[in-house]
Each structure stands twice: as structure tokens, then as C-alpha cells.
C-alpha positions as CSV (number, residue, x, y, z in Angstrom):
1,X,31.9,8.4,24.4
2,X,34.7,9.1,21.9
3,X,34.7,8.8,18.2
4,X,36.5,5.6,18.1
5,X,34.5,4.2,20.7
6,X,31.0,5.4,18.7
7,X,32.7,4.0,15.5
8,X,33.0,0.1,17.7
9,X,30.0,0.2,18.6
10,X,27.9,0.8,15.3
11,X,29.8,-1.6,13.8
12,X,29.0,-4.4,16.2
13,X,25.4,-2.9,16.1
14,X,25.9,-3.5,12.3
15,X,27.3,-6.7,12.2
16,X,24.5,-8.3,14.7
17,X,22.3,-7.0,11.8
18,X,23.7,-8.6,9.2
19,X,23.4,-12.0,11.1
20,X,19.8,-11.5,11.4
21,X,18.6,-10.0,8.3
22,X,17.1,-12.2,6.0
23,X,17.8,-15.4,8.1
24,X,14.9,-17.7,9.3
25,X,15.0,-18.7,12.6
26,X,13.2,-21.6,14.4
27,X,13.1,-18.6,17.5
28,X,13.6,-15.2,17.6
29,X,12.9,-12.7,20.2
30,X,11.8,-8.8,20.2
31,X,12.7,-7.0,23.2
32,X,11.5,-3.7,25.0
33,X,8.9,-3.5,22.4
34,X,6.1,-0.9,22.9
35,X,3.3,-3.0,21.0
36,X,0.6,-1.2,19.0
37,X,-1.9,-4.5,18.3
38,X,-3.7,-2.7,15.4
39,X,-7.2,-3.1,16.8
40,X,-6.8,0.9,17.8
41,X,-6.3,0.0,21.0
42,X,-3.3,2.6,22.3
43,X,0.3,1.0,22.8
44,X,1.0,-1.1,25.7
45,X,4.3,-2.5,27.1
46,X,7.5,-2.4,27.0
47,X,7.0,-6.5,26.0
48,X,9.1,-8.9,24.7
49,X,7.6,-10.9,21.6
50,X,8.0,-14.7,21.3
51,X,8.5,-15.7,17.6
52,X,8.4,-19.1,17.2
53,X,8.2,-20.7,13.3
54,X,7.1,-17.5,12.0
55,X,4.0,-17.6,14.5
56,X,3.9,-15.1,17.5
57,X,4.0,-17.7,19.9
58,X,4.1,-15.3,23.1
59,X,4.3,-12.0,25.0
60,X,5.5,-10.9,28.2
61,X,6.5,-7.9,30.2
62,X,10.2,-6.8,29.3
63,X,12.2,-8.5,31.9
64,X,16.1,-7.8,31.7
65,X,16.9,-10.7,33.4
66,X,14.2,-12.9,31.8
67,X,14.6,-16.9,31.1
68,X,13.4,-16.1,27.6
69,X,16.5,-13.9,27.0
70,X,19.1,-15.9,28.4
71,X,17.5,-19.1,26.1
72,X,16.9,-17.0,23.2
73,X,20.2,-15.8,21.3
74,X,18.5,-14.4,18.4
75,X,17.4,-10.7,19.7
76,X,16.1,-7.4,18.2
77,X,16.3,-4.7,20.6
78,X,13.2,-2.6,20.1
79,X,13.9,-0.4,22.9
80,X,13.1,3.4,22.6
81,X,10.7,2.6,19.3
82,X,7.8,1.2,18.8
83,X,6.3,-2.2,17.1
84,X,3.4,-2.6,14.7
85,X,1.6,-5.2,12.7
86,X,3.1,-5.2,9.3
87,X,1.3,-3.4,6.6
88,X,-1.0,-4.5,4.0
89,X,-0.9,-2.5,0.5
90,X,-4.4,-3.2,-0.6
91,X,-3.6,-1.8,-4.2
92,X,-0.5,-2.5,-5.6
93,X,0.9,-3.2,-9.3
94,X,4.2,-5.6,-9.7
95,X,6.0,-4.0,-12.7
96,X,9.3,-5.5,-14.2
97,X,9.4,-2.6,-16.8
98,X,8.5,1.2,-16.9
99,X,8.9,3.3,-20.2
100,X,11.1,0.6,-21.8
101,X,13.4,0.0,-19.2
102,X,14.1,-3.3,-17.2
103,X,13.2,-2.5,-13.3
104,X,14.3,-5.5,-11.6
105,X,11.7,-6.8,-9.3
106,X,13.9,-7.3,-5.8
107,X,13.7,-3.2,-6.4
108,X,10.2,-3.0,-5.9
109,X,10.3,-5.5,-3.4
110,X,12.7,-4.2,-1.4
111,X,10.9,-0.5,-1.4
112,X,7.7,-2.3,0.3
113,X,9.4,-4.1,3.1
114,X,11.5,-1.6,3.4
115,X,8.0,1.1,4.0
116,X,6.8,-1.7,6.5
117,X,4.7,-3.4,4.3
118,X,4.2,-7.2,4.4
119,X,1.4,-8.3,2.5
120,X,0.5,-6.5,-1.0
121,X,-2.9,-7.4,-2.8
122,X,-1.9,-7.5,-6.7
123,X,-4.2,-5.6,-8.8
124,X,-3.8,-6.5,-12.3
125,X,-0.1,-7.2,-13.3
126,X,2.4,-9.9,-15.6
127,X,0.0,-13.0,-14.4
128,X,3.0,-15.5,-14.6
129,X,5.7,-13.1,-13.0
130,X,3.2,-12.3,-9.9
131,X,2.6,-16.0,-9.5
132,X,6.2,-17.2,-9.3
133,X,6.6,-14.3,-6.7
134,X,3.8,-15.6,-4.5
135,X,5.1,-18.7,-4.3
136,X,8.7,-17.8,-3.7
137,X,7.5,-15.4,-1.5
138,X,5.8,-18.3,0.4
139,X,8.7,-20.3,0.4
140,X,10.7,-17.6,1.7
141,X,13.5,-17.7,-1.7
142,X,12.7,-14.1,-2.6
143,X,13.3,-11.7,0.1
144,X,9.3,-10.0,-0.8
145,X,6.3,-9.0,0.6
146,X,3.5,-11.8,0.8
147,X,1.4,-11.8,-2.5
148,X,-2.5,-12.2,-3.2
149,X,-3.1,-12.2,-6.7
150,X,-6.1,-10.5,-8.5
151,X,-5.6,-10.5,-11.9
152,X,-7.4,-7.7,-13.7
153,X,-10.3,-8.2,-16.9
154,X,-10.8,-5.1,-17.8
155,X,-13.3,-3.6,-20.5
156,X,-16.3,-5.0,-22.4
157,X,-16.5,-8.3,-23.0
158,X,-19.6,-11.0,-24.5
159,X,-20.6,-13.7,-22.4
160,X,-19.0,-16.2,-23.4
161,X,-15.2,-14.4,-23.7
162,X,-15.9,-13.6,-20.3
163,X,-16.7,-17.1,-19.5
164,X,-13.7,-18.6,-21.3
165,X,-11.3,-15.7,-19.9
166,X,-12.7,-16.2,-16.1
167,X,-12.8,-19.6,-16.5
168,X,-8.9,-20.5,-17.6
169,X,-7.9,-17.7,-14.7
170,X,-9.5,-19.8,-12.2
171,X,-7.5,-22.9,-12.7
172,X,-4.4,-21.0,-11.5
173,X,-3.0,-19.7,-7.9
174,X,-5.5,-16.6,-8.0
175,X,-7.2,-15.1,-4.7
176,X,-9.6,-12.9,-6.6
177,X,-10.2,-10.7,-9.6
178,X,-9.8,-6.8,-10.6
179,X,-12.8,-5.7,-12.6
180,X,-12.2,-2.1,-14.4
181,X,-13.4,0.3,-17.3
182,X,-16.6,-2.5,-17.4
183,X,-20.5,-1.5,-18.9
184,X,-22.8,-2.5,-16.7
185,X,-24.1,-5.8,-18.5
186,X,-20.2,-7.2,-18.3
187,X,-19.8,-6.4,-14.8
188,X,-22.9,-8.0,-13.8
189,X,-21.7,-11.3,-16.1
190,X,-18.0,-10.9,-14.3
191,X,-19.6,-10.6,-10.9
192,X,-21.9,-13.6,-11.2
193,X,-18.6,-16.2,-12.0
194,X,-16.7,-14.4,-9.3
195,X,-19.5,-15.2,-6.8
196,X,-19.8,-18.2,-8.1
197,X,-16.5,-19.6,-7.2
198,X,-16.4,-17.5,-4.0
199,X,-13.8,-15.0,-5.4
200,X,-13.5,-11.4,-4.1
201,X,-13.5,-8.4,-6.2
202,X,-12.3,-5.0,-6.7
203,X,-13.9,-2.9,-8.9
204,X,-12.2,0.2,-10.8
205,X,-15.2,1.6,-11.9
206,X,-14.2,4.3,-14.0
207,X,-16.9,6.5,-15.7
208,X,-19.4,3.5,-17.0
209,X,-22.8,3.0,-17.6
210,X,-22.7,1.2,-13.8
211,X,-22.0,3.1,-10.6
212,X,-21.5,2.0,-7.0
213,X,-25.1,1.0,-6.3
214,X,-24.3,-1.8,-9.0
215,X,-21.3,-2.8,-6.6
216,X,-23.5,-3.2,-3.9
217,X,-26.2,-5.7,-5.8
218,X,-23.0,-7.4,-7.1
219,X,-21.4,-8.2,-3.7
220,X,-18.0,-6.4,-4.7
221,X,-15.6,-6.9,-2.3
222,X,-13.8,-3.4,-2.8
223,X,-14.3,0.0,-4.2
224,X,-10.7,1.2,-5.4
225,X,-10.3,5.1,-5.5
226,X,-13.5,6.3,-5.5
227,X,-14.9,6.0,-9.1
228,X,-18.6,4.9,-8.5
229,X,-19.8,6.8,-5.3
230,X,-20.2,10.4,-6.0
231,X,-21.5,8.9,-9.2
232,X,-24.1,7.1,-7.4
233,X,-25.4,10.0,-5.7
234,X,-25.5,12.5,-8.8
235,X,-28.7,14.7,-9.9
236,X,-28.5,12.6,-13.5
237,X,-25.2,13.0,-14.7
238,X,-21.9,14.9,-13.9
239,X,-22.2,17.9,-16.0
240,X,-19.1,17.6,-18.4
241,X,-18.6,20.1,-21.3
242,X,-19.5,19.4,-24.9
243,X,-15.8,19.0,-26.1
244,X,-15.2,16.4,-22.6
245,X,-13.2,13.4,-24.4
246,X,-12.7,10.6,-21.7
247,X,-10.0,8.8,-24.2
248,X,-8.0,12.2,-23.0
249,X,-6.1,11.5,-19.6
250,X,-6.0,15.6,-19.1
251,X,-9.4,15.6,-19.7
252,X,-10.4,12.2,-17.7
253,X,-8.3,13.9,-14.6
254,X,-9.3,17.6,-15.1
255,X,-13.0,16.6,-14.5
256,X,-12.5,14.2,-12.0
257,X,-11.5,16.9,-10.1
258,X,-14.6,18.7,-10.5
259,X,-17.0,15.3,-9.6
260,X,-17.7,15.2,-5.8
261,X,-18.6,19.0,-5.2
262,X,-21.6,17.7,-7.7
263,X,-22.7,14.7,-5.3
264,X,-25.8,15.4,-3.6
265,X,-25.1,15.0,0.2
266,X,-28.7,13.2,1.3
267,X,-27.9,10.7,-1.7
268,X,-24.3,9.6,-1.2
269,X,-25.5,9.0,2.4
270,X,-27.7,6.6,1.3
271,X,-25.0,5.4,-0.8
272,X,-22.4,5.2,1.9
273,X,-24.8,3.4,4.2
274,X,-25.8,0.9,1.9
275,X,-21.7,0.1,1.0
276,X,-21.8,-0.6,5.0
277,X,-24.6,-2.7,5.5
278,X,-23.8,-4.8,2.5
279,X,-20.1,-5.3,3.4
280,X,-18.6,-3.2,0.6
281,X,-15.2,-1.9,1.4
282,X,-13.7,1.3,0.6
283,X,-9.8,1.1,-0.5
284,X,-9.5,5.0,-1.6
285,X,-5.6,5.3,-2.4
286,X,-6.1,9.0,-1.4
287,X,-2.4,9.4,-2.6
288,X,-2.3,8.7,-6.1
289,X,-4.2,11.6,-6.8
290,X,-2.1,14.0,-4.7
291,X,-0.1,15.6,-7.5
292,X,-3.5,16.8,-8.8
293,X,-4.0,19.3,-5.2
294,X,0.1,19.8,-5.3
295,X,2.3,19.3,-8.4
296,X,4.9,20.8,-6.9
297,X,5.0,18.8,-4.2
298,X,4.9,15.4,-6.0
299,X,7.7,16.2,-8.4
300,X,10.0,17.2,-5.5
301,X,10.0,14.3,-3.1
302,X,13.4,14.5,-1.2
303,X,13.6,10.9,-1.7
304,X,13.6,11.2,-5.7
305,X,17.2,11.7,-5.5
306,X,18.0,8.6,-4.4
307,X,15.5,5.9,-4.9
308,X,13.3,6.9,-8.2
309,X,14.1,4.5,-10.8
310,X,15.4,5.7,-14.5
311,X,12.7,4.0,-16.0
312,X,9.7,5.5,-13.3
313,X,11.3,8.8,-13.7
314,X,10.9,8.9,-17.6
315,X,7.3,7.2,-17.2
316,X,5.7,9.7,-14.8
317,X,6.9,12.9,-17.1
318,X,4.2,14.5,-18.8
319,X,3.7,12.2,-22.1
320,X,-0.2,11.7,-23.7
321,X,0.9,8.1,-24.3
322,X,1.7,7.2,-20.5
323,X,-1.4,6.5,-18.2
324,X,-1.7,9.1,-15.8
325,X,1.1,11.3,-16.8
326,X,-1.5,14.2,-17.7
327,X,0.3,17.2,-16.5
328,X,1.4,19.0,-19.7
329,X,-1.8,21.3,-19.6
330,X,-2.1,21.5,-15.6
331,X,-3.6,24.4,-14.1
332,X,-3.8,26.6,-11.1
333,X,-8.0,26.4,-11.3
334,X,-7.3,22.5,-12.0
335,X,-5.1,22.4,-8.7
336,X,-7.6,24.7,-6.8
337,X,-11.0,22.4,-7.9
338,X,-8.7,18.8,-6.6
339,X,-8.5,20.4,-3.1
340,X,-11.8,21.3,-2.9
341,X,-12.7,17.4,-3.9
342,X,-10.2,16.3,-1.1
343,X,-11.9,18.2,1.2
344,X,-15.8,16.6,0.3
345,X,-13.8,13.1,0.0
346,X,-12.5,13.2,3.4
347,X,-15.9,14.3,4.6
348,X,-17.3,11.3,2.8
349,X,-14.5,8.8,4.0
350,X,-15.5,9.8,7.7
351,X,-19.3,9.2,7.2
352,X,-18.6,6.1,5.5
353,X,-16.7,5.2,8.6
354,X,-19.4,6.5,11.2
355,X,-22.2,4.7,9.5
356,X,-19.9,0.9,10.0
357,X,-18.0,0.8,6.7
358,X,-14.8,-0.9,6.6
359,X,-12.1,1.7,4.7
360,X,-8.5,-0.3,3.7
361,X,-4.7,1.6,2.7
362,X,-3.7,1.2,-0.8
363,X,-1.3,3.4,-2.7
364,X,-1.2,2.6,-6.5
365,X,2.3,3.4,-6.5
366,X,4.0,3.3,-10.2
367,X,1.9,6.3,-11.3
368,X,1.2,9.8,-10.9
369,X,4.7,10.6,-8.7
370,X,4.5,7.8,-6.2
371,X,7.0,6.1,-5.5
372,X,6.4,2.5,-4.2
373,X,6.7,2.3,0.1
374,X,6.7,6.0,0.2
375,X,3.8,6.4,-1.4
376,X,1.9,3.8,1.1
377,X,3.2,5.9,4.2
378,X,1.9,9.2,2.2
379,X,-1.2,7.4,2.1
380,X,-1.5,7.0,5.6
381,X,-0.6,11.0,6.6
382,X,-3.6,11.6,4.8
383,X,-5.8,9.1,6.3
384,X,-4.7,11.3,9.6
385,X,-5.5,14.7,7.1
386,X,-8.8,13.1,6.1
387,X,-9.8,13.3,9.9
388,X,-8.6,9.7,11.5
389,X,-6.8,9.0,14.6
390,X,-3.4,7.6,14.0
391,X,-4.9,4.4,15.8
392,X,-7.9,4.2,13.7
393,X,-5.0,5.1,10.6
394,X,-2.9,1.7,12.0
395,X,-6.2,-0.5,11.9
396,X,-7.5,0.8,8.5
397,X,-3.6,-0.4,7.4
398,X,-3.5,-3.5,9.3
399,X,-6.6,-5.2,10.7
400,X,-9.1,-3.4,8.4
401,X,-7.3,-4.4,5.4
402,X,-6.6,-8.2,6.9
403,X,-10.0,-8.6,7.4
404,X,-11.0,-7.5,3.2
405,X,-8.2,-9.9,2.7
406,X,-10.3,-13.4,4.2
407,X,-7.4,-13.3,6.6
408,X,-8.4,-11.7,9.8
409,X,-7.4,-14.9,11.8
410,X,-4.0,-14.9,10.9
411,X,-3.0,-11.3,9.9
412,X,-2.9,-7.9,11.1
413,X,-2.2,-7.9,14.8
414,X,0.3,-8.4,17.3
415,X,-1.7,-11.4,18.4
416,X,-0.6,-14.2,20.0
417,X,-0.8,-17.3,17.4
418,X,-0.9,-14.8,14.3
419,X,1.7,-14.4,11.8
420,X,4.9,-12.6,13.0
421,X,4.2,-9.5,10.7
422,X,5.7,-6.2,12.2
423,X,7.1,-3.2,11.9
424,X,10.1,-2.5,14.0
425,X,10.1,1.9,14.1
426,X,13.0,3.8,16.2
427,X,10.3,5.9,17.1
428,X,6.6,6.8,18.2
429,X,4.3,6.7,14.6
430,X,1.3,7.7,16.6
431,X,3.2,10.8,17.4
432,X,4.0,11.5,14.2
433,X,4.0,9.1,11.1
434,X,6.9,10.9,9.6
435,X,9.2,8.9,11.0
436,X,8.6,6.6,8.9
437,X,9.8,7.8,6.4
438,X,13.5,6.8,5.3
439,X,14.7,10.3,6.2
440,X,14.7,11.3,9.8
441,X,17.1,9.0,12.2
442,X,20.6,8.4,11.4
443,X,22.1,5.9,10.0
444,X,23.6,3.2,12.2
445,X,26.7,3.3,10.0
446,X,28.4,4.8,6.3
447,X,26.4,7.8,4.8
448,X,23.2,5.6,3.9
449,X,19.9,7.4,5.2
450,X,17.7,5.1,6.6
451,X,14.4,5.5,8.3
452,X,12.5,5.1,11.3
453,X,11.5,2.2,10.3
454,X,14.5,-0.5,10.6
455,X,13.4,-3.9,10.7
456,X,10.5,-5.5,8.9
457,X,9.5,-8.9,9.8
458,X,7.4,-10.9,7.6
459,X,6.4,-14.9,9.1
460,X,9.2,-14.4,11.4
461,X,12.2,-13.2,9.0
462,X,13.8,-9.7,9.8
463,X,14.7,-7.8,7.3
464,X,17.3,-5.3,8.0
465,X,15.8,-1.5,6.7
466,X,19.3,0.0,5.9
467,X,20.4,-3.2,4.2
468,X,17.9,-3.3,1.7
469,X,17.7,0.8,1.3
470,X,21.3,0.6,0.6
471,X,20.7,-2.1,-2.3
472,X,17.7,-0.5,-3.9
473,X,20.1,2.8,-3.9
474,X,22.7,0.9,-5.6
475,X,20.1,-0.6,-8.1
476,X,19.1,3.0,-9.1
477,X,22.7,4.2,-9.6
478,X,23.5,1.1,-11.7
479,X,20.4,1.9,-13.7
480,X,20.6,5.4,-14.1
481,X,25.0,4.5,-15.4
482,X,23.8,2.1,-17.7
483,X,21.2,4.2,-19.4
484,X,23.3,7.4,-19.1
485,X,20.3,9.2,-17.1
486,X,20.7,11.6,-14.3
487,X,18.2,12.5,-12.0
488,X,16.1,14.6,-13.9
489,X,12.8,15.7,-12.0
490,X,12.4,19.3,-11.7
């Protein structure tokens, strides 16, 4: 095929995209579609998917000359690639604003879809904001992931703060609560009104007076990170120097490092066991810790250059006042203890998972180097590092996380009557989960880089991959003119 001929045809591949993208339609239809359901079963097809009203309505073998094709008119061709259910962030943070400068939210937004992710879980952010994006999100008027809303209480509080504070949250659109940094007497206070109005919880635990057996009598929902569990199965406590100061973020990080090498193995298997048995779920945002085992890595993402924001760029350089930007005294031996607590972590994630416990993705993203979307698909290579099989990876992403959610009837499958979630990859994840990342198929046309990933669907909308990458790259060039900042990691 000659140039001009390649040139006709991207751009009629183009504008068929552009019709699509952000449109609802009563019907759509996804052809040639190798189908991985997210209940780690392998892939099975070439089908095409029925979308009806934003419900997956049918599936049936990939017919060329199908009724369904000639009745259909709205197609995406999903041929050579594979199609997934859409991915849940378990642990995300809605931010407006990062070191004083605006970050308009269709940025973050657009970043999430664009990773393949259709559902967040809020953990703590502007209440009022987060709302009005739910319910736009509902609505379909923001193009946005869907949105359940935990607000966070963190710290000590008396009874009857708590009381007041729980009690006005609970008259508003909330699906749960974030409980951090608590003593032991609050959390136990907190957790009573949550269970009370049948509310889940995740708990940040932080280094309290409490520990993750206390999650387990509570009923918590989910352990975020892993604060809590090694603590649980300590021989009294973790042995910090005399000059430890926890207010200190190099200090708070530095140890942290230095925590699960001190667990005791028969003890956090009794700890692990009894998460399982008593439903407590394990969201361990593996990634937001990753700079600790590899600065060098973190501060060099290739896709810095185009996508970090002015105002996340300033916020993750090394600054006392910034949470989590604790690297002004980092260390070789500080580098060298963090992958040696990977390594125990990963051991203790698999256990967890042999013994029945339910283990979610999250990726924190907005801290520590990660950037939102690409730090969720980080998150999942090391799910496959920690020792998972990329189907077992898919399900802790997508039913796993569905079901921690209250919403394993409706979310997280390629499942006839479920939501039309899914992720559209020019490409074979379970091969490889690199692909999808926005930086390894070419663009279908201009100099954009796109990913693997180039469709999103969330309740039956497609969203267009190199549509949105190409706005959020424009967003971050407008920013970075307007507040005279060039890239500047190094």
C-alpha cells in the first residue's frame, strides 16, 4: 500500500473514531473481540459483544456475515487485540490542585479512562467536588470514570465529634468511609457508626496504638497499603531508634522500609488467615512505594515528558512540607532495605491469597512519582512481580475489586446483563501487560503516542484513547506556558 493510500485510510479510521467517542448509543457492537471475562478464566473467542443501554446484552461467535452486523451500524473492530472488564482503582484521590496550581479535573479524568479504568473508589478528597463528579459521571455530562465516594476522618477524635462528624457525612451521596492515622479507642467508636449504617471501610492504619487484628474485630472492609499487618505479627514492637520522629516523612518512610523483615512468619500467618476468614480485603497499592526500591526509576518515567502536570511535577520534588516527597536524604542502604520488604510483602501477598483472601488494585496515584492511569498499570506488573498469573492479576483488578465494591452483580466481567465496562487493547495483556501502556503501538494518525489500550468503554460509551491522550497532552502544555515551567524532572 502506498503512502497516500495509508494516509486515506487512517484518516477514515480516524474519523469513524471521532463519531463514536464519547457518544451514547441505544446499541453498539464489538467485533472480533478475544474476551478475557475477569474470573481468570483464559481468553475465549473471537466474539462479538452486544451492547445494548449500556448493559452487555449478548455474545456470539464472530460471524462476518452476521445479522447483528448488518443491523448494527455502530461498530468497534476489536480484531487482532483483546477485550477486558474495565478496571477498578480501589484507591484513588480526586485533586483539583497540587503545590498551588489549578489541575483541571477532565485531566485526571481523562488519565484513568485513558489507563482502562472505569470505576475509581474515592479515598478522602474535596467532599463537594467528588460528589458533583459522581453524579455527572452517572449522568454521563462529564466524560469520567464511575465514582464511589469514601470520605476520609482522619485522626483522633472524642465521641461525640466523631458522632456529629459521621453523622452529617451520612446524610450525603457517600458509599463508605476512609479511616486513617486513628488510636485505637477512635477507630473502634468510627467503626461502630460505620457498621451501624452498613457502610464499608478502609482503614489507613498508619503506626497507631491499633494494628490489623483490630481491623478484623472491627469488620473493616479494606486494608490500604499494608500498615497494620506486619505490625500485627511483631515480637512487641518494631524496633525504631531513639531519635525515630514519625512527624518526619524521611523518617516515617526510612523505617517503613525496615518493618516486614521484623514480622514473625508463624504470627502474620495467623494474621493473614484471620483477614480471610473474616472477609478483610487486602488493597496493597504495591506501586506507591516503588520509588523507595528504585528512585531512579520513578523520576524517569518516559511518559513524564508528556503527561506530568506543572503542578504534580513541583509537588513530588523533594520538599519536608509535601506528604510523601521524602527523598532529599535518600539512601543506597534505604533503597537496598525497600527491596528486601518487597520481597517479604510479595511472599505475604501470596499467602494471604493461598489461605482465601480477597487482594484488590489500587494505585494512590498523586504521590511519590505516580502518575495517575500509569501508575494503576505499574501496579498491576507488580501484582505479576509479586508472583500472580496475569489472569489472577485481571481478576484482582476487576472481579476482586467489584466484589469489595458491593457490586459483583453488575461489575467486573464480560458478563452477559452486566455493565458494559471494558477495555479495548490492540494487543495480548496476558502476554505482556506493557502494552498497555500509552507507548508501544502507533498512532492511528499525527505524531500523538497512544497506547495499546484504544478504547475504554464505561455503561456503554467508548471513549476514544488517542482522543483523550491528545487533550490531556495539550492540557499539560497549556499549563506548563502559563506558569512558565518546563519539564523539569531529572
Amino acid at each position: 500500500m502506498n503512502k497516500f493510500w495509508l494516509l486515506m485510510v487512517l484518516s477514515s479510521a480516524w474519523v469513524h473514531a471521532e463519531k463514536l467517542h464519547n457518544q451514547k448509543h441505544d446499541e453498539l457492537l464489538v467485533i472480533n473481540a478475544m474476551v478475557v471475562a475477569g474470573v481468570g478464566t483464559p481468553a475465549e473467542g473471537p466474539y462479538d459483544i452486544h451492547i445494548k443501554k449500556g448493559i452487555i446484552h449478548d455474545l456470539k461467535a464472530s460471524k462476518d456475515d452476521s445479522d447483528l452486523r448488518k443491523e448494527i451500524k455502530q461498530q468497534i473492530d476489536a480484531k487482532n487485540g483483546h477485550v477486558l472488564p474495565g478496571f477498578i482503582n480501589m484507591h484513588a484521590h480526586s485533586m483539583n490542585t497540587r503545590a498551588g496550581i489549578d489541575m483541571s479535573q477532565p485531566y485526571q479524568h481523562y488519565l484513568w479512562l485513558s489507563a482502562g479504568i472505569t470505576t475509581i473508589r474515592d479515598l478522602g478528597s474535596n467532599l463537594e467536588q467528588t460528589l458533583k463528579n459522581k453524579a455527572d459521571s452517572t449522568k454521563g455530562d462529564i466524560i469520567a470514570p464511575r465514582i464511589f465516594v469514601y470520605p476520609g476522618i482522619w485522626g483522633n477524635h472524642t465521641e461525640k465529634d466523631l458522632k456529629a462528624r459521621m453523622s452529617d457525612l451520612l446524610k450525603k451521596d457517600i458509599d463508605g468511609f476512609k479511616f486513617g492515622m486513628m488510636d485505637k479507642q477512635t477507630f473502634n467508636a468510627a467503626s461502630e457508626i460505620a457498621q451501624k449504617h452498613n457502610m464499608p471501610v478502609a482503614n489507613h492504619v498508619g503506626v497507631e496504638d491499633m494494628n490489623a487484628w483490630d481491623n478484623i474485630k472491627a469488620g473493616t472492609t479494606t486494608i490500604e497499603h499494608w500498615y497494620g499487618v506486619p505490625d500485627a505479627a511483631l515480637h512487641g514492637v518494631q524496633n525504631f531508634p531513639a531519635d525515630m520522629n514519625y512527624s518526619n516523612e524521611l523518617h516515617r518512610f526510612r523505617y517503613a522500609g525496615r518493618l516486614w523483615r521484623e514480622a514473625q512468619p508463624e504470627k502474620l500467618k495467623q494474621v493473614l488467615n484471620a483477614m480471610a476468614e473474616n472477609g478483610v480485603a487486602w488493597d496493597p497499592t504495591l506501586v506507591i512505594y516503588e520509588a523507595s526500591r528504585d528512585l531512579q526509576r520513578a523520576v524517569t518515567s518516559p511518559w513524564f515528558q508528556d503527561y506530568l502536570h506543572p503542578g504534580l511535577e513541583k509537588f513530588f520534588q523533594p520538599d519536608a512540607d509535601s506528604h510523601g516527597s521524602f527523598f532529599w536524604g535518600w539512601t543506597s542502604e534505604d533503597e537496598t532495605h525497600w527491596k528486601n520488604n518487597y520481597q517479604i510483602w510479595f511472599k505475604a501477598l501470596r499467602q494471604f491469597s493461598d489461605l482465601g483472601g480477597t487482594i484488590t488494585t489500587g494505585e494512590d496515584g498523586g504521590y511519590i512519582y505516580q502518575l495517575f492511569g500509569f501508575g494503576y498499570l505499574r501496579e498491576l506488573q507488580l501484582h505479576q512481580e509479586a508472583g500472580f498469573h496475569p489472569l489472577e492479576v485481571i481478576k484482582h483488578a476487576t472481579v476482586n475489586s467489584a466484589k469489595v465494591l458491593g457490586q459483583g452483580n453488575h461489575l467486573g466481567q464480560i458478563r452477559i446483563g452486566y455493565a458494559a465496562d471494558m477495555v479495548i487493547v490492540n494487543g495480548n495483556p496476558l502476554a505482556d501487560f506493557q502494552v498497555l501502556l500509552p507507548r508501544n503501538i502507533k498512532p492511528i494518525t499525527g505524531d500523538e503516542t497512544t497506547g495499546g489500550i484504544t478504547w475504554t468503554i464505561k455503561d456503554g460509551i467508548p471513549y476514544h484513547i488517542p482522543t483523550l491522550l491528545k487533550s490531556v497532552k495539550d492540557m499539560v502544555k497549556e499549563s506548563r506556558a502559563e506558569h512558565k515551567i518546563d519539564y523539569l524532572v531529572n
